[in-house]
Backbone as CSV, one residue per row, in Angstrom:
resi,resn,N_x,N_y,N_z,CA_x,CA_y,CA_z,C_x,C_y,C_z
1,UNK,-89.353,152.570,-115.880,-89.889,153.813,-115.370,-90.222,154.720,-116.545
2,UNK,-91.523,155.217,-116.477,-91.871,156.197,-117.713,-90.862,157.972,-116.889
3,UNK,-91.082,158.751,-118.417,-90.617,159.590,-118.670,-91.068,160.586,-117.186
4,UNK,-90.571,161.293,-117.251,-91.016,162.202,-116.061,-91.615,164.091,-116.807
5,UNK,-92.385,163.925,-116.643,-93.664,165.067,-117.192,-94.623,165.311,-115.608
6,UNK,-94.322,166.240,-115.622,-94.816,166.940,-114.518,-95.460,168.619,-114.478
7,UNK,-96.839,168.827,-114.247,-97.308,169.927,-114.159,-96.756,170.597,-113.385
8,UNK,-96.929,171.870,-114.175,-96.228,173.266,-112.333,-97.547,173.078,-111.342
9,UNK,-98.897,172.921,-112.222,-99.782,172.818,-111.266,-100.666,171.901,-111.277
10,UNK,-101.079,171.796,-109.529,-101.999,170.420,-109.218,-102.971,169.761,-110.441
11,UNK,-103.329,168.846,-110.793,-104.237,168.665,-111.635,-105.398,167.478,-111.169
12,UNK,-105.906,167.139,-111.810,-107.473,166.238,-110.957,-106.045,164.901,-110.335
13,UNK,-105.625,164.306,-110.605,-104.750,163.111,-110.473,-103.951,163.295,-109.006
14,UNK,-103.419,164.169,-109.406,-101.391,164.384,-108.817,-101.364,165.406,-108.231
15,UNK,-100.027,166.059,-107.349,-99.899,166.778,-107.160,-98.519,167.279,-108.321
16,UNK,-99.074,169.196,-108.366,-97.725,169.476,-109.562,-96.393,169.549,-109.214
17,UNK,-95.587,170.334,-109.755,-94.089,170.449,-109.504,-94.164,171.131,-108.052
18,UNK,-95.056,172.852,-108.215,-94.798,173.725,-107.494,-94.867,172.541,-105.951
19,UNK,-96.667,172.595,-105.620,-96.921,172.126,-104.590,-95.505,170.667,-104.117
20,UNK,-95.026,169.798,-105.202,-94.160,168.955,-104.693,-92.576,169.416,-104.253
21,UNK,-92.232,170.325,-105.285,-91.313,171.438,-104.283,-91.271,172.107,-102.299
22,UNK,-92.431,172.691,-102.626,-92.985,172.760,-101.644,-92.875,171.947,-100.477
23,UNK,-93.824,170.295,-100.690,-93.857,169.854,-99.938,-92.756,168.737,-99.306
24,UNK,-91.553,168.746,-101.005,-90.150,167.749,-100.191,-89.318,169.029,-99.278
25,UNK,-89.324,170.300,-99.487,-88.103,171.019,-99.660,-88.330,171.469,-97.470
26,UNK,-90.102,171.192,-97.589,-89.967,171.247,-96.130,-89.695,170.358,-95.569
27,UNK,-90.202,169.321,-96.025,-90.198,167.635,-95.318,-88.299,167.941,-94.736
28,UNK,-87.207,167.643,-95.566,-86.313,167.852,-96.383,-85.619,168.940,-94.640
29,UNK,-85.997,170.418,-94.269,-86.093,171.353,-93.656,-86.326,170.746,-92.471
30,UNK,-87.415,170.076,-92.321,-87.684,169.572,-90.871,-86.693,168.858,-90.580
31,UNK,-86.557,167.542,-91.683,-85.530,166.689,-90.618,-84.015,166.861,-90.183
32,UNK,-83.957,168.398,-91.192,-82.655,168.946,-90.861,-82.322,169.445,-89.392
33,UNK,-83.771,170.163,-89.346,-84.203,170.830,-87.591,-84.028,169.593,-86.748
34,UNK,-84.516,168.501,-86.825,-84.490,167.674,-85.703,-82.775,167.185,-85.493
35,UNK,-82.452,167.039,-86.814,-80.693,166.642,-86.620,-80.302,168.053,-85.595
36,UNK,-80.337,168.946,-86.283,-79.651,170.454,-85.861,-79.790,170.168,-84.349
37,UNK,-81.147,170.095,-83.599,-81.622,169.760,-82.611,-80.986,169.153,-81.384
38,UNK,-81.078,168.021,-81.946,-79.996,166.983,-81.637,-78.029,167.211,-81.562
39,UNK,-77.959,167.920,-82.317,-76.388,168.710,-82.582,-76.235,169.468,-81.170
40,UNK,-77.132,170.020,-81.064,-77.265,171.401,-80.172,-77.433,171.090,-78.678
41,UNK,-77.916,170.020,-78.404,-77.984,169.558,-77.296,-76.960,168.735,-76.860
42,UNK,-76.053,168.110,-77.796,-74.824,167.329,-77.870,-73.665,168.439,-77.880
43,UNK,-73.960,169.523,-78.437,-72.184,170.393,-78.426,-71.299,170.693,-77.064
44,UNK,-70.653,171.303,-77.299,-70.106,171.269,-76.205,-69.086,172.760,-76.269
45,UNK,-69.333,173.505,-75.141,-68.774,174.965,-75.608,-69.936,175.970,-75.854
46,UNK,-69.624,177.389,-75.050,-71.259,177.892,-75.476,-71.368,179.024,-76.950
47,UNK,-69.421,179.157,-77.709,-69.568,179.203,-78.712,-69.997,178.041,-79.797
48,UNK,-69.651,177.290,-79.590,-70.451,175.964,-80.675,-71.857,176.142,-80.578
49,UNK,-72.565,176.028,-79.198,-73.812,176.156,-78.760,-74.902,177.223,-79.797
50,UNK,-73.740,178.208,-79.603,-74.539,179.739,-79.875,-74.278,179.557,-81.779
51,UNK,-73.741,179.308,-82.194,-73.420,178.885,-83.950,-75.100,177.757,-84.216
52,UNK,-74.546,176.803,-83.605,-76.317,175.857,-83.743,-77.518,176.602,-83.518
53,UNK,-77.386,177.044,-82.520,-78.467,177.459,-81.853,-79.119,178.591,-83.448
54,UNK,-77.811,179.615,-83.412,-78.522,180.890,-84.817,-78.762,179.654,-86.028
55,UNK,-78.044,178.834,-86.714,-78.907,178.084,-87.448,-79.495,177.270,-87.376
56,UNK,-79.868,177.101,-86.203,-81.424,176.124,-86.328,-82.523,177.524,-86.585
57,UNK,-82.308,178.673,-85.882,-83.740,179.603,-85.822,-83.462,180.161,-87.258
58,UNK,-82.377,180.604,-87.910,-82.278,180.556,-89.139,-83.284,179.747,-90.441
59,UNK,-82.693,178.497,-90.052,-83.592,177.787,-90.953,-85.098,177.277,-90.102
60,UNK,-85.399,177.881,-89.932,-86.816,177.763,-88.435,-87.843,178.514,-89.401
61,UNK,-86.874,179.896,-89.449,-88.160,181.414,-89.980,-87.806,180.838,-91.532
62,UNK,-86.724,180.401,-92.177,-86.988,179.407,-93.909,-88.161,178.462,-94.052
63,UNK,-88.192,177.790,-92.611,-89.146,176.761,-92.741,-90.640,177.766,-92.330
64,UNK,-91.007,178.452,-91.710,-92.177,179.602,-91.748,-92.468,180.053,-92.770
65,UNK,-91.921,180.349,-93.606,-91.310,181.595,-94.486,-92.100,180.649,-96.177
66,UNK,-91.449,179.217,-95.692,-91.521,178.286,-96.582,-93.411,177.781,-96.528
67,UNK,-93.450,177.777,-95.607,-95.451,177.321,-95.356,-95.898,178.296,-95.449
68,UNK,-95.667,179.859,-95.314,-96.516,180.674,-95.566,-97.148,180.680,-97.572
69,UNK,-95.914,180.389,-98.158,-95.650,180.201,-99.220,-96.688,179.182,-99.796
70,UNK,-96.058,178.208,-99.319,-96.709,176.405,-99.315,-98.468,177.196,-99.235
71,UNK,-99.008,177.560,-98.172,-100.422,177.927,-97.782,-101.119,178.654,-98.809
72,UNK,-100.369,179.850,-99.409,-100.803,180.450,-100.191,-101.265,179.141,-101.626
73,UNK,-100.057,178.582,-101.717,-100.453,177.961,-103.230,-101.070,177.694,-103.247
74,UNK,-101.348,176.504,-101.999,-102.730,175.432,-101.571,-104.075,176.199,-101.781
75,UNK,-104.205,177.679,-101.401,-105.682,178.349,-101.854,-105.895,178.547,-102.915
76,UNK,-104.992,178.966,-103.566,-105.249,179.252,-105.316,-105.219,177.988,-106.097
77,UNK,-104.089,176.918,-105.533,-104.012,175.473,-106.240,-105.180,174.161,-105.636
78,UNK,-106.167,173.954,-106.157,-106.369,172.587,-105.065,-105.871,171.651,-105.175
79,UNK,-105.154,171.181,-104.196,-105.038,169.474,-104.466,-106.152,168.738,-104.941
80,UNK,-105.784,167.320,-105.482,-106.157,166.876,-106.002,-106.980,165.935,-105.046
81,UNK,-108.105,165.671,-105.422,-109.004,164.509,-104.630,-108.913,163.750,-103.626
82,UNK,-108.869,163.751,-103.009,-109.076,161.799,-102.006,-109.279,161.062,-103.358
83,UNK,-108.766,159.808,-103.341,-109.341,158.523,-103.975,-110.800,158.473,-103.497
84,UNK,-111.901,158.173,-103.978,-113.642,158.037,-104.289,-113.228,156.460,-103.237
85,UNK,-112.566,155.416,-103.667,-112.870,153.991,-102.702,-112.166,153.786,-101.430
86,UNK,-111.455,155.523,-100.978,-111.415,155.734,-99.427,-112.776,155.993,-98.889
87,UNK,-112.257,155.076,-97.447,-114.214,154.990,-96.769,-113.971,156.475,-95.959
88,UNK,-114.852,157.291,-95.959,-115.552,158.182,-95.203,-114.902,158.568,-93.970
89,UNK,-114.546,157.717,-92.940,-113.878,158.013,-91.463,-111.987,158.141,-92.548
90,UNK,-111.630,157.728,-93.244,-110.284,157.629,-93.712,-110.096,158.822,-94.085
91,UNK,-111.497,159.614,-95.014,-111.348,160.987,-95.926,-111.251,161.918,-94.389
92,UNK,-112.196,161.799,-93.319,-112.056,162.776,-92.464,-110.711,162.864,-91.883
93,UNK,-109.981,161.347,-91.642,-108.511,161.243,-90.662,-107.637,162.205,-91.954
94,UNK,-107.464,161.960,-92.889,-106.388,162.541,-93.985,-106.280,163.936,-94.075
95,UNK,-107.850,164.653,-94.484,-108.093,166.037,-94.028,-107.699,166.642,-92.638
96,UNK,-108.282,165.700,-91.910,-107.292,165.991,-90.273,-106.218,166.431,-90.417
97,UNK,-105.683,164.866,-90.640,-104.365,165.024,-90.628,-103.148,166.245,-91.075
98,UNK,-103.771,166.610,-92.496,-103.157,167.300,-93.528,-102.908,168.422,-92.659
99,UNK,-104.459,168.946,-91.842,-104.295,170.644,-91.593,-103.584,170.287,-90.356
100,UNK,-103.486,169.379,-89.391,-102.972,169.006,-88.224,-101.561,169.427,-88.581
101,UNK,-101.074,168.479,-89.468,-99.571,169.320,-90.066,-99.743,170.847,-90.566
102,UNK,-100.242,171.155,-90.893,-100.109,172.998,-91.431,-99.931,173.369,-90.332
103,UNK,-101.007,173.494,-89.115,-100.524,173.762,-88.431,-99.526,173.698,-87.128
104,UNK,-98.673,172.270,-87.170,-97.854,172.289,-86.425,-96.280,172.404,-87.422
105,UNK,-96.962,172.826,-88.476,-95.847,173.807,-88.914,-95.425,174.929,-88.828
106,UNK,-96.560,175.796,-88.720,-96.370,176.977,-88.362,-96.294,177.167,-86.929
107,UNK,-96.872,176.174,-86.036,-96.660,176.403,-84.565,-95.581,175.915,-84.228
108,UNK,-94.695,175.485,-84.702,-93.204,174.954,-83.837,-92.031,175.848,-84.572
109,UNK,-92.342,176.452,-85.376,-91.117,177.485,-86.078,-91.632,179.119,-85.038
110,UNK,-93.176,179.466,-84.782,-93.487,180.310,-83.844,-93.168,180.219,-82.979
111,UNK,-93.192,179.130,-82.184,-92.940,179.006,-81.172,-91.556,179.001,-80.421
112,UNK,-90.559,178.620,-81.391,-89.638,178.921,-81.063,-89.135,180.005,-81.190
113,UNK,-89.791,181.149,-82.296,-89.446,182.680,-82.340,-90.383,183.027,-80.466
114,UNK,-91.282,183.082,-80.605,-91.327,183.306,-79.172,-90.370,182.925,-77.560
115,UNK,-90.106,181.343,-78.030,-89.342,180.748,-77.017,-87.806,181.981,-77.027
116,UNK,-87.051,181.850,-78.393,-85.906,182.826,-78.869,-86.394,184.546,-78.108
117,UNK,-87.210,184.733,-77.916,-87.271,186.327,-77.835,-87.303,186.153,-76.492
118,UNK,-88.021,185.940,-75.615,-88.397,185.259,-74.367,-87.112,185.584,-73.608
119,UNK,-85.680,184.862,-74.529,-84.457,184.715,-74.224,-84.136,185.640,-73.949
120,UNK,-84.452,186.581,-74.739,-83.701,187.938,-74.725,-82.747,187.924,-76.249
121,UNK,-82.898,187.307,-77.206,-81.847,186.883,-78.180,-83.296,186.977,-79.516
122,UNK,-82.393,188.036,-80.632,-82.875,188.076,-81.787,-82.830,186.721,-82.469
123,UNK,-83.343,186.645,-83.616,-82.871,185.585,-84.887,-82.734,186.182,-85.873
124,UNK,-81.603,185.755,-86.219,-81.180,186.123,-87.310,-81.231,185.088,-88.887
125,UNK,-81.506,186.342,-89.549,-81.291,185.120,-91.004,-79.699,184.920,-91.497
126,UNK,-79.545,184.287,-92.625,-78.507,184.751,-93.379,-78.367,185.785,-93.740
127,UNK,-77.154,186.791,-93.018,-76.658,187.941,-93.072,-77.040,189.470,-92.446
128,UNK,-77.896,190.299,-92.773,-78.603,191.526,-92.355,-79.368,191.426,-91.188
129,UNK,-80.439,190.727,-91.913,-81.859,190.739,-91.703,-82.056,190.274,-90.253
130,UNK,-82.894,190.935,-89.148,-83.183,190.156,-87.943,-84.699,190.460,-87.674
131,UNK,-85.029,189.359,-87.158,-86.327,189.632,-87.032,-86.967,190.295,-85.479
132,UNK,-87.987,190.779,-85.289,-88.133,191.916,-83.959,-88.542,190.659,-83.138
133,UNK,-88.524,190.985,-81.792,-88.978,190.114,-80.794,-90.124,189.973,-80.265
134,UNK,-90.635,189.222,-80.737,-92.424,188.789,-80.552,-92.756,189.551,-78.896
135,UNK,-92.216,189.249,-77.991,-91.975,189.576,-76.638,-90.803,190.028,-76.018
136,UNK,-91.361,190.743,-74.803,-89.937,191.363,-74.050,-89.354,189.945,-73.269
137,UNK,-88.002,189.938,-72.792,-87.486,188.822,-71.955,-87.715,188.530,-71.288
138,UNK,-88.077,187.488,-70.240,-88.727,187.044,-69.672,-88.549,185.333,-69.388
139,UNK,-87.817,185.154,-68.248,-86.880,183.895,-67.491,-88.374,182.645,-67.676
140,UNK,-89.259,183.492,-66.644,-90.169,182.255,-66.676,-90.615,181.919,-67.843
141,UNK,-91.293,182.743,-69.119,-91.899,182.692,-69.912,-90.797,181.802,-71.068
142,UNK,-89.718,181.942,-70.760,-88.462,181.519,-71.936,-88.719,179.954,-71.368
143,UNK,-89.074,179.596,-70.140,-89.037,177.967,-69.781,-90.532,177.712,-69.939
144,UNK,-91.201,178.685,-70.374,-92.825,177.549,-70.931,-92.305,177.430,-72.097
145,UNK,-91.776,178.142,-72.741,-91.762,178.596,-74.072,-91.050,177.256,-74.642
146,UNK,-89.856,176.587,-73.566,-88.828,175.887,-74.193,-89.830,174.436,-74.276
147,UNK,-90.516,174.515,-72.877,-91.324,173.283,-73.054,-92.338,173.048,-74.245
148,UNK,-93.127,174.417,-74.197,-94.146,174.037,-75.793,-93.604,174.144,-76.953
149,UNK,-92.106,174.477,-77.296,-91.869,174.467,-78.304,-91.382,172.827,-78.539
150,UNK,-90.619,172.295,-77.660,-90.256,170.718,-77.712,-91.537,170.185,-77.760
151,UNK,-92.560,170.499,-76.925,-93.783,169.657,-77.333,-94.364,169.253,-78.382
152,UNK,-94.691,170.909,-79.307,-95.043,170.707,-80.815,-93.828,170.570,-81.549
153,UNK,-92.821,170.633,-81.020,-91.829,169.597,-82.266,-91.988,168.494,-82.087
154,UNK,-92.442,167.477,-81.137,-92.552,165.877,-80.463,-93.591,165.893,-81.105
155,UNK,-95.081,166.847,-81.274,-96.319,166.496,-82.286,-95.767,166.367,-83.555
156,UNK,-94.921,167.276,-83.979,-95.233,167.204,-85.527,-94.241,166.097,-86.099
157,UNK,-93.336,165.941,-85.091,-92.887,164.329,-85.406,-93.490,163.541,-85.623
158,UNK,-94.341,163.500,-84.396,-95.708,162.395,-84.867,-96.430,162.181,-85.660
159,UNK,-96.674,163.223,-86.184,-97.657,163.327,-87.032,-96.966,163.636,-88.346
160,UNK,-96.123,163.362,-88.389,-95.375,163.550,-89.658,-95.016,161.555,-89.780
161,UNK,-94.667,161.092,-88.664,-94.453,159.910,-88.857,-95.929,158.980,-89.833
162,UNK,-97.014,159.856,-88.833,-97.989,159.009,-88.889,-98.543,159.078,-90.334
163,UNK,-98.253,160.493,-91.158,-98.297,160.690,-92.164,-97.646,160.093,-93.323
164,UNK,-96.563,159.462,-92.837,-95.517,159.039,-93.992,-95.899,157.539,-93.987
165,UNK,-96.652,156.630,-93.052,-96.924,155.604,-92.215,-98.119,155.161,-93.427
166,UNK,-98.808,156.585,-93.700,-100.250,155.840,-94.073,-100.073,156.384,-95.638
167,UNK,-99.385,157.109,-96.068,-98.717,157.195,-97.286,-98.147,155.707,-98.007
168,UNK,-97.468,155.027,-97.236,-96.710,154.061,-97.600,-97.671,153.149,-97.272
169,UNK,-98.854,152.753,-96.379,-99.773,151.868,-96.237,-100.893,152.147,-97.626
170,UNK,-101.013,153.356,-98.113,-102.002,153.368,-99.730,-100.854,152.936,-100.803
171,UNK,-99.506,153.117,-100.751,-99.123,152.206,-101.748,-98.640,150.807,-101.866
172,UNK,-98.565,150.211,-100.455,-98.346,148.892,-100.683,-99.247,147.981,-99.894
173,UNK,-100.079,148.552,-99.369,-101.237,148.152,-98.663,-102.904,147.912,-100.023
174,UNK,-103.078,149.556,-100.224,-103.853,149.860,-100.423,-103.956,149.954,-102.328
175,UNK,-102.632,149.567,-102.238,-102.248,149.675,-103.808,-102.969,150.520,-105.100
176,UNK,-102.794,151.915,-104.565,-103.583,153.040,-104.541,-102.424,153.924,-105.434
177,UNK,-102.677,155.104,-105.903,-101.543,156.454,-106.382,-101.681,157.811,-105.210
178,UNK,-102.024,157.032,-103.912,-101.614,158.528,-103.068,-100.914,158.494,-102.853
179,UNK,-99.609,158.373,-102.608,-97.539,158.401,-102.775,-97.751,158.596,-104.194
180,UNK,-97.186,157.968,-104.899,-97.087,158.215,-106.183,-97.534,160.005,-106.677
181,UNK,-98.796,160.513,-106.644,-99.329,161.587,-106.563,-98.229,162.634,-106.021
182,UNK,-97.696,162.326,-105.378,-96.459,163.683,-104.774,-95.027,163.257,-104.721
183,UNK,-94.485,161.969,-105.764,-93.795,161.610,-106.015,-92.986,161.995,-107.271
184,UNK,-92.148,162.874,-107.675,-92.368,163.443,-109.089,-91.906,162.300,-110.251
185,UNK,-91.641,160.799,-110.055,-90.934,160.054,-110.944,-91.869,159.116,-111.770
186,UNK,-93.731,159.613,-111.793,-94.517,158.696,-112.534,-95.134,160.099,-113.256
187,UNK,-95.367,159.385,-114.885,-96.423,160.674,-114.998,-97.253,160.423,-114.970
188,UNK,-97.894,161.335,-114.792,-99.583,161.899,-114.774,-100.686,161.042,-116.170
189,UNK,-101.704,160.678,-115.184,-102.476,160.361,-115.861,-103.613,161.350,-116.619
190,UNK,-103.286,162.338,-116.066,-103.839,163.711,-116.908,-103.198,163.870,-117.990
């Protein structure tokens, strides 16, 4: 394994430190949410309940908080290319794909601040800070809310699967550097 040299920022090749920060520390965030998830629906007691419940929305508005961040870089930083000997329908699915995730990132951490307010129940961060309630309370609206928020968490599963699916199909399929590119343990051919 060569040395590890890594830009803070994107360059024609790779992606840099920042953007790969970025993009493990959510990856990383999500699958914590789906465990948490899973915790929360398994506890038992509606103090245990109510402990899960504040840190999953806790780390919910981290993971918001975290793509608003992520979004910004992406305008000032560009990623780096498509590979040139991806065919045409592949460059459109990837671009899809990419913003398909942006935004069911930001729509399943919203959505559950909506679903949460709906409740009648703030979120809180670590310590002080609470955030205001998108909406007043509201019984029916808290059970659409619960359904579209499980929904776009069931999308961005998907599409997070499907993402990691065709990641790992350009490096041992396609025997390509798109993994590698947001992998920080090769350097740069820049």
């Amino acid at each position: 394994m060569q040395a590890l040299s890594i830009p803070l920022r994107n360059t024609t090749s790779r992606y840099g430190l920042v953007s790969q920060l970025f993009h493990w520390l959510i990856v990383g965030l999500i699958l914590f949410q789906y465990t948490w998830a899973w915790r929360i629906d398994q506890a038992e007691g509606i103090r245990v309940r109510f402990e899960l419940v504040t840190q999953h929305k806790t780390i919910g508005m981290l993971v918001l908080g975290l793509a608003v961040l992520r979004l910004l870089w992406r305008l000032f930083n560009r990623p780096p290319a498509l590979p040139s000997a991806m065919r045409g329908w592949e460059q459109v699915a990837a671009k899809a794909g990419h913003w398909a995730l942006y935004g069911l990132i930001f729509a399943v951490p919203l959505s559950g601040w909506l679903y949460s307010s709906a409740a009648g129940y703030a979120d809180f961060w670590w310590g002080p800070v609470s955030f205001p309630s998108l909406v007043e309370a509201n019984e029916s609206l808290e059970d659409r809310m619960q359904l579209v928020h499980q929904g776009l968490a069931i999308s961005l599963g998907v599409m997070a699967l499907i993402h990691a699916l065709a990641a790992l199909r350009h490096h041992f399929i396609n025997k390509d550097d798109v993994l590698k590119r947001m992998l920080p343990i090769w350097r740069s051919k820049d």
